[in-house]
C-alpha positions as CSV (number, residue, x, y, z in Angstrom):
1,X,138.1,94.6,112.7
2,X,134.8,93.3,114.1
3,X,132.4,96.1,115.8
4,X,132.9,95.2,119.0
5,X,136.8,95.4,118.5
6,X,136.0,100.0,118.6
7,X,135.8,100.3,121.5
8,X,136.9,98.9,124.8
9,X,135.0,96.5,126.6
10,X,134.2,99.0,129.6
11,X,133.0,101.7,127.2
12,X,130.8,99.4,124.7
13,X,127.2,100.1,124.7
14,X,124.6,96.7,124.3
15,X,124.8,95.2,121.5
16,X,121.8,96.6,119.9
17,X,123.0,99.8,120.0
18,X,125.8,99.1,116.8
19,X,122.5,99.2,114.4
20,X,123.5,102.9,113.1
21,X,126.8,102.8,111.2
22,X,128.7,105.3,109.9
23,X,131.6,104.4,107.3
24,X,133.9,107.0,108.0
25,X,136.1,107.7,104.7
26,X,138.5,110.6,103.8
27,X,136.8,114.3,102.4
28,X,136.4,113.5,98.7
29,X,136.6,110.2,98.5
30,X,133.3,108.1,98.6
31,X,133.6,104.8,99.3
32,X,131.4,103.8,96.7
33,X,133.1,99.9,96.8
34,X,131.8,99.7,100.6
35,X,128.7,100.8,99.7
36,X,128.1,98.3,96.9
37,X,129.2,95.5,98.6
38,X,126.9,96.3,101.5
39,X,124.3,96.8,99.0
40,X,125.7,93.0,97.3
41,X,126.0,91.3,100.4
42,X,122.3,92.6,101.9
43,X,120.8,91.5,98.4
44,X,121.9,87.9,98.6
45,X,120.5,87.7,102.1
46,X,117.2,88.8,100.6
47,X,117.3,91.5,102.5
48,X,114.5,94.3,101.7
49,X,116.6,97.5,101.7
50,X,115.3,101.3,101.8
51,X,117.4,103.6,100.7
52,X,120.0,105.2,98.2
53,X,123.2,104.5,96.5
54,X,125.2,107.7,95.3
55,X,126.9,107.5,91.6
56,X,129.0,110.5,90.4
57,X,128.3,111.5,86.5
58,X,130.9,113.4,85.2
59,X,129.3,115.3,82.1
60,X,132.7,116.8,81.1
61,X,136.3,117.4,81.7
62,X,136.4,120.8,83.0
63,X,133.2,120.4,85.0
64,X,132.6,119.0,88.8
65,X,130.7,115.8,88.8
66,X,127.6,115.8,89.5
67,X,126.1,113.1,92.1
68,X,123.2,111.2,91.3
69,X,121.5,109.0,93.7
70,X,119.6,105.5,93.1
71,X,116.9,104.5,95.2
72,X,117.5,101.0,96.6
73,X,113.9,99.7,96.2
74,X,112.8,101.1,92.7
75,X,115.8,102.0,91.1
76,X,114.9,105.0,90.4
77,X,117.7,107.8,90.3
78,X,117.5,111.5,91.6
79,X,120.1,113.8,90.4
80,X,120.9,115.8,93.5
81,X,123.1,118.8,92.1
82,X,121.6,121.8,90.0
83,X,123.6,123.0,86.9
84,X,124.0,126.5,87.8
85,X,126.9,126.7,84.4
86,X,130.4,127.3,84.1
87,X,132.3,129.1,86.7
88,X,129.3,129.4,89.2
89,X,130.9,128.4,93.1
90,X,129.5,127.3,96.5
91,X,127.3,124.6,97.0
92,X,125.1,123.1,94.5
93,X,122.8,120.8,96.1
94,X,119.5,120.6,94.6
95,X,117.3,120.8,97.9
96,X,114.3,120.2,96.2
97,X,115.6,117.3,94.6
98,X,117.2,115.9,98.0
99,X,113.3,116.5,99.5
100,X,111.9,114.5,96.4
101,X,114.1,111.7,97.2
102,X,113.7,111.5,100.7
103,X,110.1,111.6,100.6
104,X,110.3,108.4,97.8
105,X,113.0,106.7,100.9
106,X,110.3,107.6,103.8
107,X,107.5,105.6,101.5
108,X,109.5,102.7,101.0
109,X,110.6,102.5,105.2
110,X,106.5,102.6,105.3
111,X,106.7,99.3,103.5
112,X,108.4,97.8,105.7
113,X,112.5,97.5,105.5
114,X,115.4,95.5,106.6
115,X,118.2,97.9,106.7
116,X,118.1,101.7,105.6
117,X,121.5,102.8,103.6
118,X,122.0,106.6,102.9
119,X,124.9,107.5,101.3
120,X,126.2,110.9,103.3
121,X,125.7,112.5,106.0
122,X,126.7,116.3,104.4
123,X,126.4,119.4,104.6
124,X,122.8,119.4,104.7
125,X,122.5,117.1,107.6
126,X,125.1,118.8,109.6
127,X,122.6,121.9,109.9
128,X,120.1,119.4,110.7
129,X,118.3,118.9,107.7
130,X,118.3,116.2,104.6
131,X,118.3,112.9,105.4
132,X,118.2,113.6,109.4
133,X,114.3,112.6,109.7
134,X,114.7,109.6,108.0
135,X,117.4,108.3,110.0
136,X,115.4,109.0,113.2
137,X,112.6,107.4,111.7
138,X,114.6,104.2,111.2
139,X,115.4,104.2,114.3
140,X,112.3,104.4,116.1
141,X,111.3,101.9,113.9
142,X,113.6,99.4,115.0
143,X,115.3,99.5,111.2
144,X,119.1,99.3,111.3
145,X,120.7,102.3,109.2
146,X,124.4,103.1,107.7
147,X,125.6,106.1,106.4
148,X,129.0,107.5,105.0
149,X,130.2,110.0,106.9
150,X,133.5,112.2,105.3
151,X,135.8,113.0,108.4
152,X,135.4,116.8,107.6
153,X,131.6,116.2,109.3
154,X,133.0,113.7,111.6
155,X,132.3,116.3,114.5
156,X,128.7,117.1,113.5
157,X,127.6,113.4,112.8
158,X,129.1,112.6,116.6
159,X,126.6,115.1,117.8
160,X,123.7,113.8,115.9
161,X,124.4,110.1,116.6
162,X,126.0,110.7,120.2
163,X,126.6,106.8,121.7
164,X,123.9,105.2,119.4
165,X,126.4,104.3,116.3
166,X,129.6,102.2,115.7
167,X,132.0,104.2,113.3
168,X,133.8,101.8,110.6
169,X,135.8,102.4,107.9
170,X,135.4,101.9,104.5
171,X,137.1,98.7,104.9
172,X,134.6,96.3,103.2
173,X,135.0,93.2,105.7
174,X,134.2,95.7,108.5
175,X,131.0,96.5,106.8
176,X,130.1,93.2,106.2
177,X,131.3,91.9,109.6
178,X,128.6,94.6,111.0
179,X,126.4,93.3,108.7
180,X,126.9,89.9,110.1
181,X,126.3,91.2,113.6
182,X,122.9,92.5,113.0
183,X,122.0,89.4,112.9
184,X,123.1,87.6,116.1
185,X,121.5,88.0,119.3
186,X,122.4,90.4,121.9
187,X,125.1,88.9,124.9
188,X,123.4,87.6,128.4
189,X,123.1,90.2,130.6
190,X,123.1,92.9,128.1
């Protein structure tokens, strides 16, 4: 499904408002594959990308993964989830860490970038926080941004984006046909 095929044709903003993506997947299920070939596909292009890719570690059986995120221009990798031990509950996002690495993304949109990927908009950015700031930042910097979005903050990210993103699934042509339309110009008359 192309980008333009979302929405209909009465209710489709310009064409240069499709440069924020969300890939829209199902709670608890990354779509790691979408985000790699994103990642693939922008590299081959010799694109410069700012950003992070999120890998789960899974340290043992009876444990919750932990998440672990790789910076797109350095390769450098945050681990994003605090070991509190066995049996501890609720969330265990490291905030500090998340701030360390968001910082590290903010330097490298400073240096000049071709498309920003963050890997999810969560529970941190639904309360407005996290990656949030960068995102805007991008934008006002002209950079185009994507970000996975689990349905379960489908509501919140609507609010934050409002009618300046394209949702997509995790479909990888659909990623790379948004790709693709970064790239061409905008219709006459828009």
């Amino acid at each position: 499904m192309s980008v333009t095929q979302l929405v209909p044709n009465d209710e489709r903003p310009s064409p240069q408002v499709w440069r924020v993506a969300a890939i829209v997947y199902p709670d608890n299920a990354y779509p790691g594959p979408a985000f790699d070939a994103l990642v693939r596909l922008c590299r081959d292009r010799g694109m410069a990308l700012a950003g992070v890719l999120q890998h789960q570690v899974c340290t043992a059986p009876d444990r919750r993964c932990d998440v672990v995120l790789e910076d797109l221009t350095t390769g450098y990798r945050t681990s994003i989830f605090e070991d509190r031990g066995p049996g501890a509950g609720g969330c265990r996002l490291d905030e500090g860490a998340l701030a360390e690495a968001t910082a590290r993304i903010e330097g490298n949109l400073e240096g000049g970038a071709d498309l920003l990927v963050l890997n999810k908009f969560g529970k941190a950015e639904c309360s407005g926080g996290g990656l949030v700031d960068l995102m805007a930042n991008a934008v006002d910097r002209g950079i185009p941004s994507v970000i996975g979005v689990p349905k379960s903050n489908l509501e919140a990210w609507r609010k934050f984006a409002g009618d300046f993103a394209v949702e997509l699934s995790d479909d990888v042509n659909g990623v790379g046909q948004w790709l693709a339309s970064l790239r061409e110009p905008p219709a006459v008359g828009d």
